[in-house]
C-alpha positions as CSV (number, residue, x, y, z in Angstrom):
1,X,0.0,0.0,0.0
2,X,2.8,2.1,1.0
3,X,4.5,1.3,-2.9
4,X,1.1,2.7,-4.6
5,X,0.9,6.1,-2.2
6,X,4.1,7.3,-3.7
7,X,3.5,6.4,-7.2
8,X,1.0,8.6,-7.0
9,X,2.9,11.6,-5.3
10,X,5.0,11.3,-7.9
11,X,3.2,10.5,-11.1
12,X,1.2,14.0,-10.0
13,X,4.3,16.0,-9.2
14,X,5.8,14.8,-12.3
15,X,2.6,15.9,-14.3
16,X,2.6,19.0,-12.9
17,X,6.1,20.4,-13.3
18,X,6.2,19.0,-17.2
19,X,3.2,20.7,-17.5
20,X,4.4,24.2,-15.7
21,X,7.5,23.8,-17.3
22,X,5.7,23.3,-21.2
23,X,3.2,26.1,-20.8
24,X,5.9,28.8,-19.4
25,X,8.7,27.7,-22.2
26,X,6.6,26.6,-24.9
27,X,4.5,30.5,-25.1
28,X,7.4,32.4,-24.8
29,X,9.6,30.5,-27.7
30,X,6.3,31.0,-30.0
31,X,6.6,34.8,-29.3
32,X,9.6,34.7,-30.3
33,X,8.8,32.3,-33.5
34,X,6.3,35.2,-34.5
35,X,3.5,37.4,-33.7
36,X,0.8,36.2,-36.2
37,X,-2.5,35.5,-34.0
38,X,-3.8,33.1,-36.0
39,X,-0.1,31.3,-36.4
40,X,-0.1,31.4,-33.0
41,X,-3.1,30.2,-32.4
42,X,-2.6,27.1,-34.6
43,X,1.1,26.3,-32.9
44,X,-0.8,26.3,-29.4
45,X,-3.3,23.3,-31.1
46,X,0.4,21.0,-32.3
47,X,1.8,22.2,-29.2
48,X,-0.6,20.6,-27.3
49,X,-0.7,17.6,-28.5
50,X,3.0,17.3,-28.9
51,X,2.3,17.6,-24.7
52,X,0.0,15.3,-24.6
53,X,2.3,12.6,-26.5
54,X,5.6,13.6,-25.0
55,X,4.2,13.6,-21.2
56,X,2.3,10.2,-22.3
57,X,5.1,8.4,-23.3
58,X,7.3,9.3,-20.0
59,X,3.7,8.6,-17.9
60,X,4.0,5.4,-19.6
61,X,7.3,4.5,-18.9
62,X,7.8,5.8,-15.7
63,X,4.2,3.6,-14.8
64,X,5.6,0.7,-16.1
65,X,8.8,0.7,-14.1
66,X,7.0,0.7,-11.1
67,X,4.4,-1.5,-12.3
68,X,6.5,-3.9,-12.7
69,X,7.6,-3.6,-8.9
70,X,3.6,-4.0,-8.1
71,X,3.2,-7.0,-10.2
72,X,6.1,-8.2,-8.2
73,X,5.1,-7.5,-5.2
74,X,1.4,-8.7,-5.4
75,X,3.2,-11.7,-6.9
76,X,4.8,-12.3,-3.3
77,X,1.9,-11.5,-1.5
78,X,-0.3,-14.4,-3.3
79,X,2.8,-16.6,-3.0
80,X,2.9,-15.6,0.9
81,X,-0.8,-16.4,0.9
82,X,-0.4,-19.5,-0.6
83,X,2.5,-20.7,1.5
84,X,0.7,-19.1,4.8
85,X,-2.6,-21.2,3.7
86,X,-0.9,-24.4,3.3
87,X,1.4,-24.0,6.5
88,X,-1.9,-22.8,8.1
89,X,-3.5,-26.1,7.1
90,X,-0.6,-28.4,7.2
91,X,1.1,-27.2,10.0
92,X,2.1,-30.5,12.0
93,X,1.6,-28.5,15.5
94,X,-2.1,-27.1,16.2
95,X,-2.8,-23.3,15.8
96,X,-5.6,-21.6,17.2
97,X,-6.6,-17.9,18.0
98,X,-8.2,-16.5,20.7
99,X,-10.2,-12.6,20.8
100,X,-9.4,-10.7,24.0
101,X,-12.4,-12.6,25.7
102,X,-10.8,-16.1,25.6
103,X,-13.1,-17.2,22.8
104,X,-12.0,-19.1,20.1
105,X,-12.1,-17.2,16.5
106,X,-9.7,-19.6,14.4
107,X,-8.1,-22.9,14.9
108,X,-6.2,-25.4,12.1
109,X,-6.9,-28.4,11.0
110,X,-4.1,-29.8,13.0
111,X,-6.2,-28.0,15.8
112,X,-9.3,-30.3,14.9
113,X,-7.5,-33.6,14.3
114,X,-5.8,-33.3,17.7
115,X,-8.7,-33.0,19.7
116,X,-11.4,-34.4,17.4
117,X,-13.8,-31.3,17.2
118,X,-14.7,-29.3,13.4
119,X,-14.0,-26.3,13.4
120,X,-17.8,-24.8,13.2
121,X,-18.5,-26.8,16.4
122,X,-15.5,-25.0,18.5
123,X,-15.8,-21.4,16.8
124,X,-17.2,-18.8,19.6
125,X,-16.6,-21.5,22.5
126,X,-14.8,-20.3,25.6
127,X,-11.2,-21.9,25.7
128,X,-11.4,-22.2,29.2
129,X,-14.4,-24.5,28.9
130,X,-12.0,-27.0,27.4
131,X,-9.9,-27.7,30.6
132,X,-9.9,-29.3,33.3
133,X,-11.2,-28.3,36.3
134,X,-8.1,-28.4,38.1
135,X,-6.5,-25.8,35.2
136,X,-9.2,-23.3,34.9
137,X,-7.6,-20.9,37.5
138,X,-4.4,-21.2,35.8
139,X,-5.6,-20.5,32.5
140,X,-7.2,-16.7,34.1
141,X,-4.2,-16.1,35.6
142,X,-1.7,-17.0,32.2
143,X,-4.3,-15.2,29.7
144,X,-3.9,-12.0,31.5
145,X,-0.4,-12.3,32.1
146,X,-0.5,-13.3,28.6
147,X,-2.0,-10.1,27.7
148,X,-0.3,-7.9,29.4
149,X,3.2,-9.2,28.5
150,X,2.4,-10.3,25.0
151,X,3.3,-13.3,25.0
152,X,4.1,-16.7,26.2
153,X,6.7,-19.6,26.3
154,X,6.1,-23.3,27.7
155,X,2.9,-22.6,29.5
156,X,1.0,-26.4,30.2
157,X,-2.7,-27.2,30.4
158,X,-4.7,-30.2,30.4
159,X,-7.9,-30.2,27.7
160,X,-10.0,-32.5,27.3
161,X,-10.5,-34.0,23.7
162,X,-14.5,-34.7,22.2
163,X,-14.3,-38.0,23.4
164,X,-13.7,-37.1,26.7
165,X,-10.2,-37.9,27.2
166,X,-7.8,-35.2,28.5
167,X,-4.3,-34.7,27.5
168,X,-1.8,-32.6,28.5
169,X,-0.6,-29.9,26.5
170,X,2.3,-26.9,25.9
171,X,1.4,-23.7,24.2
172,X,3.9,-20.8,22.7
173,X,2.2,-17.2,21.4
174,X,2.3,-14.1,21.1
175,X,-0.5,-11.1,20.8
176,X,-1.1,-9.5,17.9
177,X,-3.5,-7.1,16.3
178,X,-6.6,-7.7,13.9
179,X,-6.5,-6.4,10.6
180,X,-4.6,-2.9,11.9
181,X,-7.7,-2.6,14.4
182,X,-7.9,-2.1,18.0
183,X,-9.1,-5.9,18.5
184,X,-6.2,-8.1,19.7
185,X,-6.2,-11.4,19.4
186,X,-4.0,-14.1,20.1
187,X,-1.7,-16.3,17.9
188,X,-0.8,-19.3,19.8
189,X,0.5,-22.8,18.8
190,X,0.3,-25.8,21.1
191,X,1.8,-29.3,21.3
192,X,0.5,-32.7,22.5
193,X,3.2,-33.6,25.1
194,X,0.9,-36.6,26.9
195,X,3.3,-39.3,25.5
196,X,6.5,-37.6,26.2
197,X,5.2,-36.8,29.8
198,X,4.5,-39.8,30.3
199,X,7.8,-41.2,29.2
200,X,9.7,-38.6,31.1
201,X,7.6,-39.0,34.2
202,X,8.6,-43.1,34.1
203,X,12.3,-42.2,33.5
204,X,11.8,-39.9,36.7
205,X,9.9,-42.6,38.3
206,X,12.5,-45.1,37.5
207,X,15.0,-43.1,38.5
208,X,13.9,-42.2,41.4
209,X,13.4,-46.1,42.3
210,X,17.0,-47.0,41.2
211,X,18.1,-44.3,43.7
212,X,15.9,-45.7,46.1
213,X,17.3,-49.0,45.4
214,X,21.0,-47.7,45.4
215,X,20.4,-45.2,48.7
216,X,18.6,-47.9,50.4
217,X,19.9,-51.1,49.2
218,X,21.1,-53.7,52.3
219,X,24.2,-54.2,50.6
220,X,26.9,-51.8,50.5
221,X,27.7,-50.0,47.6
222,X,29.9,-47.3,46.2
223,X,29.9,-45.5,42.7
224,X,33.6,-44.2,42.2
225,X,34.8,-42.5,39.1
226,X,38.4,-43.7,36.7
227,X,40.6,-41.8,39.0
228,X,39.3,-43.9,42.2
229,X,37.4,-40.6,43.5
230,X,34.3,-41.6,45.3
231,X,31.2,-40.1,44.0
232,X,28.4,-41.4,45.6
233,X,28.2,-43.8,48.6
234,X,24.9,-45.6,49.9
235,X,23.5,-45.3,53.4
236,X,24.6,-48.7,54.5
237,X,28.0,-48.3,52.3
238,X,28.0,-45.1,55.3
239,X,26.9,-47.4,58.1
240,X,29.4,-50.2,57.3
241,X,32.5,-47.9,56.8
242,X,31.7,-45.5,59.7
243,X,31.7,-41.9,57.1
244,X,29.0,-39.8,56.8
245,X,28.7,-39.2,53.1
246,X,30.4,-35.2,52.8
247,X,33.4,-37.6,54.0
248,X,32.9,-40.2,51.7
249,X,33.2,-37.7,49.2
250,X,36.5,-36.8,50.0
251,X,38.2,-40.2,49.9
252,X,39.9,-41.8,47.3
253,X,39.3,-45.7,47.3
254,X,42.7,-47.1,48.0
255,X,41.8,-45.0,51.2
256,X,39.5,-47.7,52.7
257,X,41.7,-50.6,51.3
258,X,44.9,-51.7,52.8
259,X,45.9,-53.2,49.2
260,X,47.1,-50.1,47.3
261,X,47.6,-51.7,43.6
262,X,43.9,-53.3,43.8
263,X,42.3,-50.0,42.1
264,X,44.5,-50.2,39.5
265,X,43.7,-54.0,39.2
266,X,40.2,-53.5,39.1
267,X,40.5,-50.6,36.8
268,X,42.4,-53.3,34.0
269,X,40.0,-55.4,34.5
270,X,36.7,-53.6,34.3
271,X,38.3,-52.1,31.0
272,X,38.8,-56.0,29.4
273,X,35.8,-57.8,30.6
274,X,33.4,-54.7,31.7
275,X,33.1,-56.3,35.3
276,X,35.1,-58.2,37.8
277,X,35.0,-59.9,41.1
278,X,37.9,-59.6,44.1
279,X,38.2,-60.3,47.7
280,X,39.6,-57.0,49.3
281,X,40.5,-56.1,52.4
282,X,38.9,-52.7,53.8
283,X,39.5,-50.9,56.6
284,X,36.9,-48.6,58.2
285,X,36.9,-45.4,59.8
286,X,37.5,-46.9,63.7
287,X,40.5,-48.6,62.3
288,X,38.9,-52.4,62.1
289,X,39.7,-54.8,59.2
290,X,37.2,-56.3,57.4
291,X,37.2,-59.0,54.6
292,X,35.3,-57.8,51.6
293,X,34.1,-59.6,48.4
294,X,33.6,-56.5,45.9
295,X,31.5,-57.1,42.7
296,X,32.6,-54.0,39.7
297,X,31.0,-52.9,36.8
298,X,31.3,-49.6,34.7
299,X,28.4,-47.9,34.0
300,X,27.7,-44.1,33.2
301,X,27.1,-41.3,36.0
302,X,26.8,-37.7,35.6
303,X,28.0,-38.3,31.9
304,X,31.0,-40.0,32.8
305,X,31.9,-43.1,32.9
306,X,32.5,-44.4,36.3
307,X,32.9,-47.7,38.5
308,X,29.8,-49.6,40.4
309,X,31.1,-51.5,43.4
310,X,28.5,-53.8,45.2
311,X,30.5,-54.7,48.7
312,X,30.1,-57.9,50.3
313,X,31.2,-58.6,54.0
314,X,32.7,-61.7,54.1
315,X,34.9,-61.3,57.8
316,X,32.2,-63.7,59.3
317,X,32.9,-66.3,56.4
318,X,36.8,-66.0,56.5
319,X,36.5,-66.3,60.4
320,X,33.8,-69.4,59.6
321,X,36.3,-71.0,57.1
322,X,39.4,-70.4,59.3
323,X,37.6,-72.2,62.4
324,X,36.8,-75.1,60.0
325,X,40.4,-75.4,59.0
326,X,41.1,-75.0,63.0
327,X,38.0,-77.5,63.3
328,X,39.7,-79.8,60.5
329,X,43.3,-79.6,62.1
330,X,41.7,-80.6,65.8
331,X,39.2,-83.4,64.1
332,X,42.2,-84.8,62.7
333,X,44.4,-84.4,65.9
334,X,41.3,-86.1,67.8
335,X,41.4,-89.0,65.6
336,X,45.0,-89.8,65.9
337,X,44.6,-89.2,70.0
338,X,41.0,-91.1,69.8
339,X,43.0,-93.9,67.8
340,X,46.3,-93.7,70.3
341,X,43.4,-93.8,73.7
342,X,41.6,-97.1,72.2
343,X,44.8,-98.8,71.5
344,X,46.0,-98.0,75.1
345,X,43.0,-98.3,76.6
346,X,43.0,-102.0,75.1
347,X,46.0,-102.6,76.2
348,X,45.8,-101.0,79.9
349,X,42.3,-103.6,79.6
350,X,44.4,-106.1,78.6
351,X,47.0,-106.1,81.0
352,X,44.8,-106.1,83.9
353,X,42.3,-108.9,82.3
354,X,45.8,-111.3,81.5
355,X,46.4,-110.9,85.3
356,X,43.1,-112.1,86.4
357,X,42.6,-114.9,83.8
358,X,46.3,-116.1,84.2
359,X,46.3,-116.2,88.4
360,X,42.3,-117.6,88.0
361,X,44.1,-120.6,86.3
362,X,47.1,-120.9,88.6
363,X,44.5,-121.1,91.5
364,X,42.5,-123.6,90.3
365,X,45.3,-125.9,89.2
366,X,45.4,-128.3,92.4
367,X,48.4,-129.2,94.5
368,X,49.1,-125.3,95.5
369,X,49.8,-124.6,99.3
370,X,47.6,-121.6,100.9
371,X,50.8,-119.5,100.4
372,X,50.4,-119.3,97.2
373,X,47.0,-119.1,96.8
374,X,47.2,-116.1,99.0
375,X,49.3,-114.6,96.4
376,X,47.4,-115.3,93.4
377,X,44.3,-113.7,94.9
378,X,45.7,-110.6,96.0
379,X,47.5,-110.4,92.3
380,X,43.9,-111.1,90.7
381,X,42.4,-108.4,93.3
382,X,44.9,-105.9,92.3
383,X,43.9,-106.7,88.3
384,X,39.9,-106.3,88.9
385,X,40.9,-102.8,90.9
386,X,42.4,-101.7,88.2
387,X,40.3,-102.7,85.6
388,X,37.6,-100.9,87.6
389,X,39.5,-97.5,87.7
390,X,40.2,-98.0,83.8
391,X,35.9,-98.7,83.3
392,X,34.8,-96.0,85.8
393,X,36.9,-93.8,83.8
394,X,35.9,-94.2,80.9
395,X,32.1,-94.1,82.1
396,X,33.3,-90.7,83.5
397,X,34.7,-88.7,80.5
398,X,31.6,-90.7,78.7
399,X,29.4,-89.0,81.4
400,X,30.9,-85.4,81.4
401,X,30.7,-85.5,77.3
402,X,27.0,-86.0,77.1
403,X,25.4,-85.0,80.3
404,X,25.3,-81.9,82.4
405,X,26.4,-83.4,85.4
406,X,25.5,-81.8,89.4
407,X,27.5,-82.6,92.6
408,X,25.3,-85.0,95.1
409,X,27.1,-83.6,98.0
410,X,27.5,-85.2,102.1
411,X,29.5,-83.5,104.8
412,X,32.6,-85.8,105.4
413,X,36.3,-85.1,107.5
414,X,38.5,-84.7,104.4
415,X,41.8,-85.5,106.1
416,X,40.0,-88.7,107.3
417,X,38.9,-88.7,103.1
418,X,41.9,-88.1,102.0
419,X,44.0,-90.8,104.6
420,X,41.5,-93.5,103.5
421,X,42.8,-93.0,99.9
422,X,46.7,-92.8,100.7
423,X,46.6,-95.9,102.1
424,X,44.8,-97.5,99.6
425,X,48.3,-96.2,97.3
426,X,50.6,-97.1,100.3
427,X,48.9,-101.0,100.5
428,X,50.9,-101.2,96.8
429,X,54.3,-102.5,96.9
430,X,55.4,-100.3,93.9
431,X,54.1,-97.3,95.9
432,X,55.1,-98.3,99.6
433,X,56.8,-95.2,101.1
434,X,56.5,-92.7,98.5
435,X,53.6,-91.1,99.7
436,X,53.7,-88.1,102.1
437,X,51.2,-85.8,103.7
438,X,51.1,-82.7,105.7
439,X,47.6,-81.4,107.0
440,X,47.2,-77.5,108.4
441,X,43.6,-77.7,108.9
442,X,43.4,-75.9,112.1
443,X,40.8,-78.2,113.9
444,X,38.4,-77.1,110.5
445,X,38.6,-80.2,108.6
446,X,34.8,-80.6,108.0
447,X,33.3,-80.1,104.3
448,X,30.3,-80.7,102.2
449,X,31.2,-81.9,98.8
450,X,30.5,-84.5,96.2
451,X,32.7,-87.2,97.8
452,X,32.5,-89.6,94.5
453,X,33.7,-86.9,92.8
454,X,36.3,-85.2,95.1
455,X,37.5,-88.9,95.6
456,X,38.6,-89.2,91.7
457,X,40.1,-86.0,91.3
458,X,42.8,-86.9,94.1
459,X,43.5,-90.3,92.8
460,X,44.0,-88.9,89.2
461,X,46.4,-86.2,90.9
462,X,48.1,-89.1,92.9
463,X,48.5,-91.4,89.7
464,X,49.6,-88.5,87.4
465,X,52.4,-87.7,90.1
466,X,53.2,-91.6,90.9
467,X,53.6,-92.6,87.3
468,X,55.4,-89.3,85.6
469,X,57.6,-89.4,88.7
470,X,58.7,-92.6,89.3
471,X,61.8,-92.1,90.8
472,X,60.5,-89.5,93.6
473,X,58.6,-88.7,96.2
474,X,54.7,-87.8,96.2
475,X,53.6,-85.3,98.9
476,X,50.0,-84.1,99.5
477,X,49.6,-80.9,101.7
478,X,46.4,-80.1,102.8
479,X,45.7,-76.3,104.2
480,X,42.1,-74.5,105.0
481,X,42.5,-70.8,104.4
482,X,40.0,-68.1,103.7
483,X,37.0,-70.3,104.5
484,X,38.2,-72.6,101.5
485,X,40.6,-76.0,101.4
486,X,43.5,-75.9,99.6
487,X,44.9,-79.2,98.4
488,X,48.5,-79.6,97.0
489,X,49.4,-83.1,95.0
490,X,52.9,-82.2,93.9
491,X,56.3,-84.4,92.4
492,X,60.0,-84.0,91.9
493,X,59.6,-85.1,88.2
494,X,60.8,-83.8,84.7
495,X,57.8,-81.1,84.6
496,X,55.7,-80.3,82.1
497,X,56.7,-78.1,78.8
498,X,55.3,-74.9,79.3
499,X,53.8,-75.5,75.2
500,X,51.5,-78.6,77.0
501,X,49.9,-77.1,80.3
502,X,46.9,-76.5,78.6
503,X,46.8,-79.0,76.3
504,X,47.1,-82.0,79.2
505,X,43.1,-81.4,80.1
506,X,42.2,-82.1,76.9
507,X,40.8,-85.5,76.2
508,X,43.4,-88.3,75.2
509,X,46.4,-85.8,75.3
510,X,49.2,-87.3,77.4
511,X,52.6,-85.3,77.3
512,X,54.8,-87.5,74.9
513,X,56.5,-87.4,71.8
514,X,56.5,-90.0,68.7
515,X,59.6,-91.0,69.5
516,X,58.4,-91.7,73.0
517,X,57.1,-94.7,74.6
518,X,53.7,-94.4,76.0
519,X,53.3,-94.0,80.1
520,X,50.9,-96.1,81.4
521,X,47.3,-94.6,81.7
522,X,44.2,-94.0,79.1
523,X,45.1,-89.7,79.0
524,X,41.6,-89.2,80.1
525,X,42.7,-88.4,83.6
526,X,42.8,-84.8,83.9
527,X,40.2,-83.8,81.5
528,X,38.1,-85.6,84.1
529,X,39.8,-84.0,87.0
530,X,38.9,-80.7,85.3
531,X,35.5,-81.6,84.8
532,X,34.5,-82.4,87.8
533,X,36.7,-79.7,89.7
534,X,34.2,-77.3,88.1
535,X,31.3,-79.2,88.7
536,X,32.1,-79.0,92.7
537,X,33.1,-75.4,92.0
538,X,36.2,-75.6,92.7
539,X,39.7,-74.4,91.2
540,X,42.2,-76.3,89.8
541,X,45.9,-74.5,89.4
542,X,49.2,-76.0,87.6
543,X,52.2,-75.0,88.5
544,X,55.2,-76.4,86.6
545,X,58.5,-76.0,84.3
546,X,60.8,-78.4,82.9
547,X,63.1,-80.2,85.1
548,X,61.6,-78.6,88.5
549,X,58.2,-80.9,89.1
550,X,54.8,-80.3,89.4
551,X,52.0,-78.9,91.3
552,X,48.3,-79.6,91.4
553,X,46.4,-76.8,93.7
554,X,43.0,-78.0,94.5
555,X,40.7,-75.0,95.9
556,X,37.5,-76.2,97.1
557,X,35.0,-74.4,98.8
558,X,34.0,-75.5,102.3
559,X,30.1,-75.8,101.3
560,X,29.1,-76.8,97.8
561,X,25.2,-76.6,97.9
């Protein structure tokens, strides 16, 4: 429009100075041609139309130049049109426009497709009327921001389609003018983003359940990055280690590990085989070790590739396989001492049994004087006594193994007690003299014990002294001190290596070598003088070195209920 205005100015001003500038020049040369009137006259009539011709001719022209810019421009304007109309119908996003009322004046057909309605049906309706209930305060409040600011970016809504079904939606615009009136109206586009919500709100949704899954997992785990920075740390990753997680964040991994190379280990492997497996040994913040089993895997964090360690605490297993190996070792050393008691304790039956069936036939073979037959019953006594103490044993370690056993206590005079026994030793002729005793008992010599079992601890003591000590002298001391007795079995023998004193309580252990000859004796004795020391609550101290004897202290209490 603008083009066709100053054509105009111009064509006119153009007209009117050829025209100013003809009449003014043209008279004045014919004066000068001559003064004939009627001459004259008839040179004003070709004058004029020589006018007429000459100022058609650059009319024409100078109309056609900028004709030719018309044509052109009209040209552009259909084009524009054109293009416009088949963007405004083929558009792939929907258009629609709004007056200053919220009412819908235009809409595409992408607009129609997308929510199912023609356009005559939706023309004049209030947009508003389209939402949801739950958007119709936020539509008031982004029209009129809309209108004030002129325009708008990103703003969401969810309208419902003709067959009920809402969807959620973005819209970009701007406001713009009506055909250079007063009326605004708006020019909006809008995009269905239902799907792609939808898809983002899963990858947030499993997202946020991974990180559930990684902050609350039971097992411990630690995302590090290819320098051995730690990144990220789970809560029991925290618990386990003993760092809150701002510390975790400022450790490097060979910083929980006592085996320095083992990132770069893992970091080789990871790289060939894209995960790996190690035991590792991890120290946490209090200073304990622990024995880990550490699962790795590279994945992507923060847009970086980085290390996935799931940690496995496997202390309780090592300790669990290190007590079977212990378990193993003592099984094995049980057998060989379980082996080494059954052959002894056949042959300590034996020896006894040989006695008694050998003298047995001596006796009844006739022609023997009463000498003599004295003598074979006292040897086939002495043979059923010990066979006795060699059964009883072996019914009491059988006892302490698979019952819990209680004292069954009487009040008895132990020196009396413990006389009865010595001479039951002294009666021997192996033993004779080498028995002595000593009693400070300070007119207290009263105590209430399990006698049965009080009974076999001393004669254990008293055979473990007589048969390790041969060659010396046995001496019992008997004191009462501190409202408790104290009873002392000790020996001038070789002693006992300091690597044994525990060991001897054990079950079958006897002090001896393999290159040693057996002593005499099932090694049961002191595991049940042990037994049943704590079973009349009692204690039972060794005292001993090699080459300086051994001591026995019995502490009993004076009243065992």
């Amino acid at each position: 429009m603008k083009h066709v205005l100053h054509i105009e100015y111009k064509t006119a001003l153009l007209y009117l100075i050829l025209g100013a500038l003809w009449i003014l020049l043209s008279d004045r040369a014919l004066l000068l041609i001559t003064d004939d009137p009627q001459l004259i006259n008839e040179l004003q009539t070709v004058k004029g139309w020589l006018f007429v011709f000459i100022t058609a001719s650059i009319l024409f022209f100078y109309i056609r130049k900028y004709g030719k810019k018309i044509r052109s421009i009209n040209n552009e304007l259909i084009s524009s049109q054109k293009k416009y109309k088949a963007l405004y119908s083929n558009a792939p996003l929907s258009y629609q426009s709004l007056n200053k009322e919220g009412k819908v004046v235009d809409v595409n057909p992408t607009w129609c497709k997308t929510l199912g309605y023609k356009k005559e049906e939706i023309i004049g309706t209030h947009f508003k009327d389209l939402l949801h209930n739950d958007f119709k305060q936020h539509f008031d409040k982004s029209f009129e921001n809309f209108i004030k600011t002129g325009s708008l970016s990103d703003v969401r809504f969810r309208i419902q389609k003709k067959n009920g079904r809402y969807i959620l939606i973005t819209f970009e615009g701007y406001i713009g003018h009506y055909d250079d009136t007063s009326d605004i109206r708006t020019y909006c586009t809008f995009k269905d983003i239902t799907e792609e919500n939808e898809i983002k709100q899963q990858l947030i949704e499993r997202e946020s359940r991974y990180r559930a899954m990684f902050r609350d997992n039971i097992s411990v785990m630690l995302i590090v990055d290819m320098k051995g920075n730690i990144l990220e740390a789970n809560k029991s990753a925290q618990n386990f280690y003993g760092y809150a997680l701002d510390e975790f964040l400022k450790l490097h991994f060979d910083e929980i590990t006592t085996e320095k190379w083992r990132f770069d280990y893992l970091v080789k492997n990871i790289l060939k085989d894209k995960q790996s497996s190690f035991e590792h040994t991890h120290i946490l913040k209090n200073g304990a070790f622990r024995n880990t089993l550490v699962y790795s895997s590279q994945i992507n964090y923060k847009k970086q590739k980085t290390y996935y360690l799931i940690i496995h605490d496997i202390t309780p297993r090592k300790q669990a396989e290190s007590q079977l190996v212990l378990a193993k070792e003592k099984a094995e050393e049980s057998s060989k001492l379980i082996r080494a008691f059954l052959n002894n304790v056949s042959h300590e039956i034996r020896t006894p049994m040989n006695s008694i069936l050998g003298f047995s036939q001596m006796l009844i073979r006739p022609g023997k004087d009463d000498k003599k037959r004295v003598q074979y019953v006292k040897h086939i006594k002495e043979g059923c006594n010990i066979l006795t103490e060699k059964i009883t044993d072996t019914i009491d370690i059988s006892r302490i193994q698979t019952s819990n056993l209680k004292p069954f206590c009487d009040s008895f005079n132990i020196q009396d007690f413990c006389e009865k026994i010595v001479e039951e030793y002294r009666n021997k002729d192996e033993v004779k003299n080498r028995i002595n005793t000593n009693y400070n008992l300070e007119h207290n010599n009263l105590i209430h014990t399990d006698r049965y079992k009080l009974e076999r601890i001393i004669k254990h003591l008293i055979d473990n002294a007589l048969k390790y000590a041969p060659n010396s002298s046995t001496n019992i001391k008997i004191d009462y001190k501190n409202h408790q007795f104290e009873i002392q079995i000790s020996d001038n023998g070789p002693g006992i290596d300091y690597n044994m004193q525990e060991k001897i309580f054990e079950p079958f252990v006897k002090e001896f070598t393999d290159n040693t000859k057996l002593q005499g004796g099932t090694g049961i004795g002191l595991s049940i003088v042990r037994a049943f020391t704590e079973i009349i609550k009692g204690k039972l101290l060794l005292q001993s070195s090699p080459g300086t004897g051994t001591s026995f202290i019995l502490l009993l209490p004076e009243r065992v209920d």
